[in-house]
C-alpha positions as CSV (number, residue, x, y, z in Angstrom):
1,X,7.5,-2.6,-35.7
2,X,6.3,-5.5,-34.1
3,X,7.7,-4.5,-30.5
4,X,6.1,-1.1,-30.9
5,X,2.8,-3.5,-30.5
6,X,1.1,-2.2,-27.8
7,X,-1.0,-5.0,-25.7
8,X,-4.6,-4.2,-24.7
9,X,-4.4,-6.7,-22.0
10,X,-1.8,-5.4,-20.2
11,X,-2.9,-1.5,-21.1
12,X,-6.3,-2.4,-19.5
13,X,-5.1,-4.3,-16.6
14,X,-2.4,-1.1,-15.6
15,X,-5.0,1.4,-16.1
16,X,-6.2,0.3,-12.7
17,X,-2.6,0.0,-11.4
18,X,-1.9,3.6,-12.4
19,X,-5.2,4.7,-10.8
20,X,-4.9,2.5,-7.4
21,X,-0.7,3.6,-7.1
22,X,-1.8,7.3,-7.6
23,X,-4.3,6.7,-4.5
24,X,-2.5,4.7,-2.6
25,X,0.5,6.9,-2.4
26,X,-1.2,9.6,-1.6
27,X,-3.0,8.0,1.0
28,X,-0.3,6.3,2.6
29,X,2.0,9.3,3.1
30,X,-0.2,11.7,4.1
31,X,-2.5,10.4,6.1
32,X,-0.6,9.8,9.4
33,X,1.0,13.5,9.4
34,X,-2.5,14.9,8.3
35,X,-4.1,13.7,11.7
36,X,-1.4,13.5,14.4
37,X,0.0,17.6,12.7
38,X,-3.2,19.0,11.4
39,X,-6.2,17.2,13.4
40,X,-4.2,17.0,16.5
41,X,-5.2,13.6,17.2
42,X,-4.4,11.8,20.9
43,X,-2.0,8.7,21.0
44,X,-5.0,7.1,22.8
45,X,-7.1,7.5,19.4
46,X,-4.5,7.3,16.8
47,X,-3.8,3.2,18.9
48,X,-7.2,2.9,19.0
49,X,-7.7,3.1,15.6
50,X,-4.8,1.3,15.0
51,X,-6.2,-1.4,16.6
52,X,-9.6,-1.5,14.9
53,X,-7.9,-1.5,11.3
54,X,-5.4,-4.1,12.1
55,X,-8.5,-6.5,12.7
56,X,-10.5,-5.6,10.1
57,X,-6.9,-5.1,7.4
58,X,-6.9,-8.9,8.4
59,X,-10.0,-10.2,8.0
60,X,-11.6,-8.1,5.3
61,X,-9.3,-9.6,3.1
62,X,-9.8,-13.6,3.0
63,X,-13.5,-12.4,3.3
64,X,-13.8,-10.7,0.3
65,X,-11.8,-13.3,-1.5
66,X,-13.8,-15.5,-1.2
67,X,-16.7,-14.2,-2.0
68,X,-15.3,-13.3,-5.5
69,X,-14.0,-16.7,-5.9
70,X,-17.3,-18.4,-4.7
71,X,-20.5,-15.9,-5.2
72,X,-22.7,-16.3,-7.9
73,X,-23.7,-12.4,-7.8
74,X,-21.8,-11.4,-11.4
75,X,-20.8,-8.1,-9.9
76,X,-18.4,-10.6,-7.5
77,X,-17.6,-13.2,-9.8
78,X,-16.9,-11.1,-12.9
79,X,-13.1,-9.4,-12.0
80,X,-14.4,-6.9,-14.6
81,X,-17.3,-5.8,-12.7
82,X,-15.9,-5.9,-9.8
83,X,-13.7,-3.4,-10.6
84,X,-16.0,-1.3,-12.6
85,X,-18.5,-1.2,-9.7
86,X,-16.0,-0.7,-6.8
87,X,-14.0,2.1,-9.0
88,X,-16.5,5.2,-7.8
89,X,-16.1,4.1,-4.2
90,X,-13.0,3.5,-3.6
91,X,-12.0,6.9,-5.3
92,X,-14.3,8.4,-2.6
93,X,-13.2,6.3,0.1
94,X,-9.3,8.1,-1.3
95,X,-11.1,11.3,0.5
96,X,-12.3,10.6,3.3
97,X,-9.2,11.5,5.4
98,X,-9.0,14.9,4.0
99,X,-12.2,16.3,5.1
100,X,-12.2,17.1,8.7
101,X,-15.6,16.0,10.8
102,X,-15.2,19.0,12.3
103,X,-17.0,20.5,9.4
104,X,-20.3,19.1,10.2
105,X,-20.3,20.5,13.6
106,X,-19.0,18.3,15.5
107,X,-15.8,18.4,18.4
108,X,-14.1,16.4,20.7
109,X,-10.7,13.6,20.3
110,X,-13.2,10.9,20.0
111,X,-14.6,12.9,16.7
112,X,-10.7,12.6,15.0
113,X,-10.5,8.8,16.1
114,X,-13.7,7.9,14.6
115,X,-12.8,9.9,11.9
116,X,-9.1,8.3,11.4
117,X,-11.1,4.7,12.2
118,X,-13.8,5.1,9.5
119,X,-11.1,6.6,6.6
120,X,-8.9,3.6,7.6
121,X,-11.4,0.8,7.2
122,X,-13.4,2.2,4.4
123,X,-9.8,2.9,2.4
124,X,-8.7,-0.5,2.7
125,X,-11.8,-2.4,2.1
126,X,-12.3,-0.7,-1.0
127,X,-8.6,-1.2,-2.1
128,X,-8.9,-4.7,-0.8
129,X,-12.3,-5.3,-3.0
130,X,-10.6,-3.8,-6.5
131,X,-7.5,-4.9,-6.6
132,X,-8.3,-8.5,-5.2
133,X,-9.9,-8.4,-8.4
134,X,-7.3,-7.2,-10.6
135,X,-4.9,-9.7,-9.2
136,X,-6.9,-12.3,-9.8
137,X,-7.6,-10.5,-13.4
138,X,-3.5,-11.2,-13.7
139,X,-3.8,-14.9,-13.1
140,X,-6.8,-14.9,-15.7
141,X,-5.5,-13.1,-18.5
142,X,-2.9,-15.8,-19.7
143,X,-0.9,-18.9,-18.2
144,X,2.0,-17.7,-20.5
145,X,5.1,-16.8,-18.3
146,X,5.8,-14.3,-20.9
147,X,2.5,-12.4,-21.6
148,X,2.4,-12.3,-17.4
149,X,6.0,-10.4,-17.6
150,X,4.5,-8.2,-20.2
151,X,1.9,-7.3,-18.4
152,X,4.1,-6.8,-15.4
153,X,6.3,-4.6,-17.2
154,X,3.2,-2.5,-17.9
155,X,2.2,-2.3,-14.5
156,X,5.3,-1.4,-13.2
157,X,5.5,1.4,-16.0
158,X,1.8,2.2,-14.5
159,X,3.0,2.5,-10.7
160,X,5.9,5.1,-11.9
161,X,3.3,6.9,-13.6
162,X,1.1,7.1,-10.4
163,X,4.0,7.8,-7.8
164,X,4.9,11.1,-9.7
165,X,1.4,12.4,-7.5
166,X,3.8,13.2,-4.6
167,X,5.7,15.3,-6.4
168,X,2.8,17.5,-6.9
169,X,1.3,17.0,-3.5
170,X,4.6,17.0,-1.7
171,X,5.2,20.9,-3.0
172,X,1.2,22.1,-2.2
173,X,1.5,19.7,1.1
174,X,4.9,21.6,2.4
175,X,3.0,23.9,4.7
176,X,-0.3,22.2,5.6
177,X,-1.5,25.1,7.7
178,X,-1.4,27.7,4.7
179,X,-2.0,25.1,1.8
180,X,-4.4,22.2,3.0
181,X,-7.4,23.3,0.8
182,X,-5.1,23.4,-2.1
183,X,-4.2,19.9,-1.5
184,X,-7.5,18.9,-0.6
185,X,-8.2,20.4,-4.5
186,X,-5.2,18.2,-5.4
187,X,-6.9,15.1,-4.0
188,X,-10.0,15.7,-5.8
189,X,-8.7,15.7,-8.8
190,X,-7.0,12.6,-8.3
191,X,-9.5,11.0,-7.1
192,X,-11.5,11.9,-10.0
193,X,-8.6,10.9,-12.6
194,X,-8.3,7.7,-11.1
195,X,-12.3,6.7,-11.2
196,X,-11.4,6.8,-15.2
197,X,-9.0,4.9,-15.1
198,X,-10.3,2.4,-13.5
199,X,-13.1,2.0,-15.7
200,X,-11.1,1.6,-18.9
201,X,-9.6,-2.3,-17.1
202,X,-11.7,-5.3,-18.2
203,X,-11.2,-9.1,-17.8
204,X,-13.0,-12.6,-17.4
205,X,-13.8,-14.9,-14.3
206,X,-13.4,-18.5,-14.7
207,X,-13.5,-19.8,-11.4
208,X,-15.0,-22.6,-9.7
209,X,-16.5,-22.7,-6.1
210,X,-15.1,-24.0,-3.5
211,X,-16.0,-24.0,0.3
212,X,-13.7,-21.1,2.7
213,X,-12.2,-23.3,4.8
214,X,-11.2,-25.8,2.3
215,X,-9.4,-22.8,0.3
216,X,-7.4,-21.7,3.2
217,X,-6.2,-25.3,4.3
218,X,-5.2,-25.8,0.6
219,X,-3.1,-22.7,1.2
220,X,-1.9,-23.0,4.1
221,X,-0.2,-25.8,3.9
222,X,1.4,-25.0,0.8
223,X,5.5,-24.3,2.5
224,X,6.1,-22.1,-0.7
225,X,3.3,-19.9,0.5
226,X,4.4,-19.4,4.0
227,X,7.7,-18.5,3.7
228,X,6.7,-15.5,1.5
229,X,3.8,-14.4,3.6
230,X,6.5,-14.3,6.9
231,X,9.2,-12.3,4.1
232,X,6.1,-10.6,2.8
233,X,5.1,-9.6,6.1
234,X,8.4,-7.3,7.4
235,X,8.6,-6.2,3.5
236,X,4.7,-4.8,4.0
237,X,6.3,-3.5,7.6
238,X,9.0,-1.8,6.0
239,X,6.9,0.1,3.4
240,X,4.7,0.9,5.6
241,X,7.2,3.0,7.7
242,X,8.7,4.3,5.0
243,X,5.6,5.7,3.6
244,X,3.9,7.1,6.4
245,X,6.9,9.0,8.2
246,X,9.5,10.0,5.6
247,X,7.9,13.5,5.5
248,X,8.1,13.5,9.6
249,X,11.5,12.4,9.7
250,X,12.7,14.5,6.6
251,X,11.4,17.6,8.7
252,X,12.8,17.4,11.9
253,X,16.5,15.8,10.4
254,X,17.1,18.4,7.9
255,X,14.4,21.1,7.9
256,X,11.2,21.5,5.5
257,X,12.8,25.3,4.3
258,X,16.6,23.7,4.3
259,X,16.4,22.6,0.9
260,X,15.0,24.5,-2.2
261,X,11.1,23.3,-2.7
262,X,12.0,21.5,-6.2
263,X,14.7,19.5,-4.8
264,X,11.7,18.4,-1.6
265,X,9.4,17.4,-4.4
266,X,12.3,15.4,-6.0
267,X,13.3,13.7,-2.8
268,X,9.8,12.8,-2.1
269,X,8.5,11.3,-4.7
270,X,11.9,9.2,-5.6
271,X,10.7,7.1,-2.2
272,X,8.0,5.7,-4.4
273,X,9.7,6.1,-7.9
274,X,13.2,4.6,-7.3
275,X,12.0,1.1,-6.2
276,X,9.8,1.0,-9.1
277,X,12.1,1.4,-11.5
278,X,14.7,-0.8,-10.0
279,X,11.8,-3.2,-9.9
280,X,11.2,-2.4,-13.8
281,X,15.0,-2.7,-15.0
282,X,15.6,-5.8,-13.0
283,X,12.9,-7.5,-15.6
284,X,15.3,-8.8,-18.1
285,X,17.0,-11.1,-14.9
286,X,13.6,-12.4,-13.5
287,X,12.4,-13.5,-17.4
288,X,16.1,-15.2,-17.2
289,X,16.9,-16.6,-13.9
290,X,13.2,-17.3,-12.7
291,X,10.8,-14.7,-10.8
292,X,11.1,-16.5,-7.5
293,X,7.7,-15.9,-7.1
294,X,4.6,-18.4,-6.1
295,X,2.4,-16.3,-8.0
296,X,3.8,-18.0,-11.7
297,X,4.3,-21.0,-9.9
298,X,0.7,-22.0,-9.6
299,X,-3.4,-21.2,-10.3
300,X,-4.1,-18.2,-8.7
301,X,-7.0,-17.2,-7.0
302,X,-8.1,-13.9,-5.1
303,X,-8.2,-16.1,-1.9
304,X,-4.0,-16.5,-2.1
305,X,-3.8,-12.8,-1.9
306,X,-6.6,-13.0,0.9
307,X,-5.2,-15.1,2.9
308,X,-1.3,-13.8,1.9
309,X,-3.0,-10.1,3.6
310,X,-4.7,-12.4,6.6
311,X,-1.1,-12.4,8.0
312,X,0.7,-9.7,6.1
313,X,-1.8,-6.6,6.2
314,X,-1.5,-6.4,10.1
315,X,2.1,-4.9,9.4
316,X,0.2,-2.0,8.0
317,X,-1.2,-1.1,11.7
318,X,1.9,-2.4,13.7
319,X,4.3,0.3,11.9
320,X,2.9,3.1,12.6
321,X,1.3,2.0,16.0
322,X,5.0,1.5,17.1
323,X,7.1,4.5,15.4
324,X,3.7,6.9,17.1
325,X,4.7,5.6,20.2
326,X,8.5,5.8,20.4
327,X,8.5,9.4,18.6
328,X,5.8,10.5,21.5
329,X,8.1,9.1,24.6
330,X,10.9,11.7,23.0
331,X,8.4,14.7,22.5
332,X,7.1,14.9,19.2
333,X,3.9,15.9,20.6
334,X,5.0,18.6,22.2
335,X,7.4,19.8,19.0
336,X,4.4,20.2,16.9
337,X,3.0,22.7,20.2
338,X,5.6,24.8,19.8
339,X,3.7,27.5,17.8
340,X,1.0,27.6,20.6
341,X,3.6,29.0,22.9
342,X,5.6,26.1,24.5
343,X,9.2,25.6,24.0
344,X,10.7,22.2,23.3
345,X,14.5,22.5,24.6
346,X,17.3,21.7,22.8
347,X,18.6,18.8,24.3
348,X,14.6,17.6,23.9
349,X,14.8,18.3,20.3
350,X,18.0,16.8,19.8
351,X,16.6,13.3,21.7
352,X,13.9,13.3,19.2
353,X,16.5,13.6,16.0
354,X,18.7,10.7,17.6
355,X,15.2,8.6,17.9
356,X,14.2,9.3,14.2
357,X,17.8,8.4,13.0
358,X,17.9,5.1,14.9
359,X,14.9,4.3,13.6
360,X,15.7,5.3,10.2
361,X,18.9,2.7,10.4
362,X,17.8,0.2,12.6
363,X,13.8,-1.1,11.0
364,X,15.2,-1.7,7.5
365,X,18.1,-3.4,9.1
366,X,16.3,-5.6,11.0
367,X,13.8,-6.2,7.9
368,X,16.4,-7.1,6.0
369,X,17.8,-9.8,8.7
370,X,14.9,-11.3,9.1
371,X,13.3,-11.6,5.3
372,X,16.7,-13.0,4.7
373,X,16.1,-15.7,7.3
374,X,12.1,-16.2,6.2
375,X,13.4,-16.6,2.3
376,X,16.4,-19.2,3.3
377,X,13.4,-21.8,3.2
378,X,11.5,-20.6,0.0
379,X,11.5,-23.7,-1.9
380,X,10.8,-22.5,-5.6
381,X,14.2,-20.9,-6.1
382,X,14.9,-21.7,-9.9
383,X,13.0,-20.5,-13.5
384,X,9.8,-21.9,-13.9
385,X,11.3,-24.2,-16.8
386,X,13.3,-25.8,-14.5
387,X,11.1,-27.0,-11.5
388,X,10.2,-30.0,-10.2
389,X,6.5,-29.9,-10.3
390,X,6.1,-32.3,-7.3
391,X,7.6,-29.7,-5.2
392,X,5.3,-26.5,-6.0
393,X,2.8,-27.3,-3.6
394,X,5.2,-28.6,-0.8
């Protein structure tokens, strides 16, 4: 009966896990296809945006951890609060892409590019602000290799939970010009069940200040830390591209109405399911042979995942900056102006399938190449047990 025991720690800390995946999936895979398929956005805009968002994805992040590190304002220092505080916002800032400006009255490409710009930044500075703070909540809730894998477990349980919102969005989402109210509904209501969530997570704060500059030299010259922020960089690259074009690419290579609507929801959500539980069933091997992970290798503070997304987040930007642009030199643009009486020919059409295919192969390919050459170097490469001390801030 005793591992029927369910820990509160961990319950609390996935609550926001389950409420931030549920988001974040959502968000992720919709919002590119939502503006350049239903908002028409320009390539000029969409770039432009881009370009804003990969500077402030950068920055925002090793700004706001410090400030929960250092600031003596409880609703910074205290994870709890910080989280309880930022919950409401950020499940607004979830919504912000879903609602067209052109509600208020107003017109124009610039309109949509402010409109992609704002969602973007606002999104990710309130993700970055809450789950900083769980992270760090992670480090704070126990030094204990076990209760951490516990509470990993749980959070990976949490992140199965929240990826099964594609499979409801993915079948309302199928036809966005007949059913994009119904999944504007859809968002609401998950924006809504995730702001409860997110309340339910509490923690402590136990950190000391210590100046910006000093934190991020202390970091940086850890080698253990750079090697994972260059693999964690094309891994962030790869999920990126994943997430925001598998509906784009699953449409044009085999066909939205090709495959029964049950079997589309299936297919959709097992992008975000299947690593998650492959991540969940590989558990008993990491408590065995080591975690190979910096994060239960040393203290943990919300400026290593600041300054791990100084270098990393940028990926988030690059993707899609770069797949836009190669899908627009072979004529996805104009395939989506079909309806409005232009034809796309066949030997077009047929470019812009070979395009999506090579780029379905070739990125994780070359991901894979070089995270294998980045992680060659990792020094911390055995169970925690087993380590040389000395050698964990090499």
């Amino acid at each position: 009966m005793q591992s029927l025991k369910i820990n509160k720690n961990a319950l609390a800390y996935s609550a926001t896990t389950l409420a931030a995946t549920m988001m974040n999936s959502v968000f992720n895979f919709y919002y590119v296809k939502t503006f350049l398929n239903v908002y028409k956005i320009s390539n000029y805009w969409f770039n432009v945006a881009q370009i804003v968002f990969l500077i402030w994805n950068a920055i925002n992040d090793p700004l706001f951890g410090y400030f929960q590190d250092s600031s003596t304002w409880m609703v910074l220092r205290k994870r709890r609060l910080a989280i309880f505080y930022g919950a409401p916002l950020f499940a607004i800032s979830f919504l912000s892409p879903w609602f067209p400006w052109t509600w208020f009255g107003f017109s124009g490409d610039w309109v949509v590019g402010l409109h992609l710009m704002t969602s973007l930044c606002l999104y990710d500075g309130l993700f970055t602000f809450v789950l900083l703070a769980q992270c760090s909540l992670f480090a704070e809730i126990s030094t204990q290799q076990e209760e951490r894998q516990t509470i990993l477990k749980y959070a990976q349980v949490a992140s199965i939970l929240g990826s099964t919102a594609l499979f409801l969005t993915s079948s309302v989402y199928k036809n966005e010009d007949r059913n994009f109210h119904s999944f504007q509904a859809v968002c609401v209501v998950i924006a809504i069940l995730s702001w409860l969530l997110m309340r339910y997570t509490d923690g402590k704060s136990l950190k000391d200040e210590v100046p910006l500059f000093t934190l991020i030299k202390q970091i940086l010259t850890q080698r253990s830390f750079v090697c994972f922020v260059a693999m964690n960089f094309f891994q962030v690259f790869h999920t990126t591209f994943c997430s925001n074009f598998f509906l784009i690419f699953v449409e044009h290579l085999i066909g939205s109405d090709a495959i029964p609507a049950i079997l589309y929801s299936l297919l959709t959500g097992s992008v975000f399911i299947l690593p998650r539980i492959l991540v969940l069933a590989t558990s008993p091997l990491l408590a065995k042979f080591g975690s190979y992970k910096v994060i239960l290798c040393a203290p943990i503070s919300s400026m290593i995942f600041g300054t791990n997304a100084l270098f990393t987040k940028p990926a988030q930007s690059l993707a899609p900056m770069m797949v836009v642009h190669i899908l627009s030199r072979y004529g996805y643009k104009d395939s989506q102006q079909t309806g409005k009486g232009e034809i796309v020919s066949v030997i077009a059409s047929q470019q812009l399938k070979d395009a999506m295919f090579c780029l379905l192969c070739m990125v994780p390919l070359l991901v894979a190449v070089f995270q294998i050459i980045f992680w060659k170097f990792y020094p911390l490469k055995m169970p925690k047990k087993d380590q040389d001390p000395s050698k964990i801030l090499e």
